[in-house]
C-alpha positions in Angstrom: -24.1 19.1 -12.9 -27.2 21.2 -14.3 -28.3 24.6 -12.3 -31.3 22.5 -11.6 -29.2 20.0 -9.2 -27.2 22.7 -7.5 -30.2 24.4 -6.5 -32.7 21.2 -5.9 -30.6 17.8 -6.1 -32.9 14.7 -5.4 -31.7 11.6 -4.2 -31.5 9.2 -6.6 -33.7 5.7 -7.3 -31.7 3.0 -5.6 -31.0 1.2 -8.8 -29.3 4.3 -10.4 -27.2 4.5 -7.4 -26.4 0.7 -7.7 -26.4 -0.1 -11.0 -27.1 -3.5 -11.6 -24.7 -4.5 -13.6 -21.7 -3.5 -11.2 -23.8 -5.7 -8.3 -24.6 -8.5 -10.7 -20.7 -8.8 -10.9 -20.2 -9.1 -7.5 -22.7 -11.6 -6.9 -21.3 -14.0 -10.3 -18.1 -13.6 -8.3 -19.5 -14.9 -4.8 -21.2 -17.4 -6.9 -17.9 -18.7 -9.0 -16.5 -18.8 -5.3 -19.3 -20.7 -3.5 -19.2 -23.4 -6.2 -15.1 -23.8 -5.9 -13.5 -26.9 -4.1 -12.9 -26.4 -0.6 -8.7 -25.7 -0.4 -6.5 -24.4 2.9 -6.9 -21.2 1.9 -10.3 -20.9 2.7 -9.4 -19.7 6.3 -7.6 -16.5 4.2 -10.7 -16.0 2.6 -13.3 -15.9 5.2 -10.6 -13.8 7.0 -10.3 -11.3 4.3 -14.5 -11.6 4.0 -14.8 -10.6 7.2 -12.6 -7.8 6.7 -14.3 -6.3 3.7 -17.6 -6.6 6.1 -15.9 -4.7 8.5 -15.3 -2.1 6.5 -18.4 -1.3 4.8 -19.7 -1.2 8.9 -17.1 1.3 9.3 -18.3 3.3 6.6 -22.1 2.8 7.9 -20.7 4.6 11.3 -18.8 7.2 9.6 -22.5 8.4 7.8 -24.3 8.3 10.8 -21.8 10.7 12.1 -21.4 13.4 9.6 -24.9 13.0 9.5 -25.4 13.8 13.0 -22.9 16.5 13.6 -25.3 18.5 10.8 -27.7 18.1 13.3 -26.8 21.4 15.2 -25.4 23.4 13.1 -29.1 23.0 11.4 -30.9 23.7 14.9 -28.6 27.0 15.6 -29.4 28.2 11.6 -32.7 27.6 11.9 -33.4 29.3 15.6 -31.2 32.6 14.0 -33.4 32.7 10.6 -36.8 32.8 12.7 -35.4 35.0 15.6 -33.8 37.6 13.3 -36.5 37.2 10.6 -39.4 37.6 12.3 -38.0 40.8 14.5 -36.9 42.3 11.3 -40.4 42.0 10.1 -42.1 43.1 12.5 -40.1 46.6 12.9 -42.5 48.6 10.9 -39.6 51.5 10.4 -37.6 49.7 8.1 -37.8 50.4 4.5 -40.2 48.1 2.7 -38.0 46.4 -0.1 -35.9 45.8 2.4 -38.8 43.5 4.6 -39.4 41.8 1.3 -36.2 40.8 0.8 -36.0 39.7 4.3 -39.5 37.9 4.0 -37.9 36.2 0.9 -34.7 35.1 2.6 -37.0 33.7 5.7 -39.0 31.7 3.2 -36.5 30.1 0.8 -34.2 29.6 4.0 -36.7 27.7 5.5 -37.6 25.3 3.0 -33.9 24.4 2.5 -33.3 23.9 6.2 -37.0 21.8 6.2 -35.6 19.6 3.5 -32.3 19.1 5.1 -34.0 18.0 8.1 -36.4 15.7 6.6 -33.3 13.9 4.8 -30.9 14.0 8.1 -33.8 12.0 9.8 -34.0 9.7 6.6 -30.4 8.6 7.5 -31.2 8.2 10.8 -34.0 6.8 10.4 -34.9 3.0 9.5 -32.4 1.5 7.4 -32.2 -2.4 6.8 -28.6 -3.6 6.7 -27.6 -7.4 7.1 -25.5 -9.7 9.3 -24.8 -13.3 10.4 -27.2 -14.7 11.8 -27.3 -18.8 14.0 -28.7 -19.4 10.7 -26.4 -18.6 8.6 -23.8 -20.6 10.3 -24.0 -24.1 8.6 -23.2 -27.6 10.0 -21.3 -30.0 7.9 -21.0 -33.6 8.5 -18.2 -35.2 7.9 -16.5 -38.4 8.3 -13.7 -38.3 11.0 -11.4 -39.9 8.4 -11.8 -37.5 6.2 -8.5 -35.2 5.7 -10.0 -32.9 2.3 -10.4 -29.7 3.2 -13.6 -29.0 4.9 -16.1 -26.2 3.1 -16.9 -24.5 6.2 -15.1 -21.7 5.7 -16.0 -21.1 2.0 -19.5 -21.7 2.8 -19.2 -18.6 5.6 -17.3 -16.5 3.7 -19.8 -16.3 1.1 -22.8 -15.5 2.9 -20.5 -12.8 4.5 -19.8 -11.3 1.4 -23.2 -11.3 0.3 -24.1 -9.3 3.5 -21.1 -7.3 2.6 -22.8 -6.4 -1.0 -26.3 -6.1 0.9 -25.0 -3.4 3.0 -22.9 -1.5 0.4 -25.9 -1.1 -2.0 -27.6 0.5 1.6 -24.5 2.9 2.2 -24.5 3.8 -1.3 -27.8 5.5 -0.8 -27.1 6.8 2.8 -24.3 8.7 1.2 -26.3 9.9 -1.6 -29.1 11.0 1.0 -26.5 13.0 3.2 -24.5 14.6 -0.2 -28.1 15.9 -1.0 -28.5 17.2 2.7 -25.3 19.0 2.7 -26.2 20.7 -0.8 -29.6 22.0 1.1 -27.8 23.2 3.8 -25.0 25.0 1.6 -27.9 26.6 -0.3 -29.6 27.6 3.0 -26.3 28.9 4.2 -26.0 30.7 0.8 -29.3 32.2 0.8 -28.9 33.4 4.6 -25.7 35.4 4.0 -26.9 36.7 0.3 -30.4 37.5 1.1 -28.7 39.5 4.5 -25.8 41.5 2.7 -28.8 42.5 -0.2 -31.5 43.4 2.7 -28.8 46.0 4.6 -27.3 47.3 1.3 -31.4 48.5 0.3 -31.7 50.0 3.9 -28.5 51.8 3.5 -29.4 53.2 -0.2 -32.9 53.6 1.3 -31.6 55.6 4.1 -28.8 57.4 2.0 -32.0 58.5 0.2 -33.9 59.4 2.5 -31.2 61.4 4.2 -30.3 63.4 0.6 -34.2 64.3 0.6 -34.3 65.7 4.1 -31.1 67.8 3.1 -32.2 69.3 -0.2 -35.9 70.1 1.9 -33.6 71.9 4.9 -31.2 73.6 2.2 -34.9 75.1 0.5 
């Protein structure tokens, strides 16, 4: 990882994020399966389908709700960089470089915290993510007499796990969109503390100063 991604990471194009080869595996494999004869342990399969959906449903929810518990910890950070910056700022008795500093910290603290937000409301935002449907449920004909085993199942399964791949390719990103809203944050976090410990240390050397200047005026 380059400076330039700890600093300013974008989210990636979905098809870096899911590379087409890897999906066009998955979907050769759903295909090989669709096309199979119909055997007893199709029930295992649309079982184990439906498992694999439920999964990648579970991980859905558990994005939404790292996602959201950023969510205050962003409103509280952003409410203590205005409050504190802008009182700071406007206290004309404080040594200069240390309002610059503070001016700086408000600034680059803000456009983190801004870019955090705008990807937080990305993942909670639209995102299209598939599912059965009546449609998707199909109707086979068959003969009473008829004691093969019936493709129902199969057929099911499939279009499960193709809703399965569907919404891991849409995970994939919502993950990528909140690792790249937690790095904003960190560097907001970052700059608030170090911008902070480097504004009191110049008032301290500023007043130390000052203070050694008054004494060598009284001791003339």
């Amino acid at each position: 990882m380059s400076l330039c991604d700890v600093l300013w990471r974008r989210v990636g194009a979905p098809e870096t994020i899911n590379p087409r080869e890897y999906f066009d595996t998955y979907k050769n494999a759903i295909i090989a399966i669709e096309r199979g004869e119909p055997s007893a342990d199709d029930p295992k399969l649309l079982a184990q389908s439906w498992k694999m959906f439920d999964n990648e449903a579970a991980r859905r929810g558990t994005i939404d709700a790292r996602a959201a518990a950023l969510m205050p910890a962003l409103g509280l950070a952003a409410t203590l960089v205005t409050g504190v910056g802008f009182t700071i700022l406007k206290d004309a008795t404080i040594f200069v470089g240390a309002r610059w500093i503070v001016l700086a910290t408000l600034v680059l603290a803000l456009v983190y915290l801004t870019r955090t937000t705008v990807l937080l409301f990305a993942i909670h935002g639209q995102v299209f993510r598939s599912t059965l449907d009546p449609s998707d449920l199909p109707i086979v004909n068959r003969d009473p007499a008829d004691t093969t085993a019936s493709p129902y199942d199969r057929l099911v399964a499939c279009k499960v796990l193709r809703y399965t791949v569907s919404n891991y390719q849409a995970n994939n990103v919502q993950s990528q969109t909140l690792f790249v809203a937690q790095g904003a944050f960190r560097n907001a976090v970052i700059v608030i503390v170090a911008g902070g410990a480097l504004a009191t240390i110049t008032m301290f050397a500023a007043s130390f100063d000052g203070g050694a200047t008054m004494a060598s005026i009284l001791g003339d």
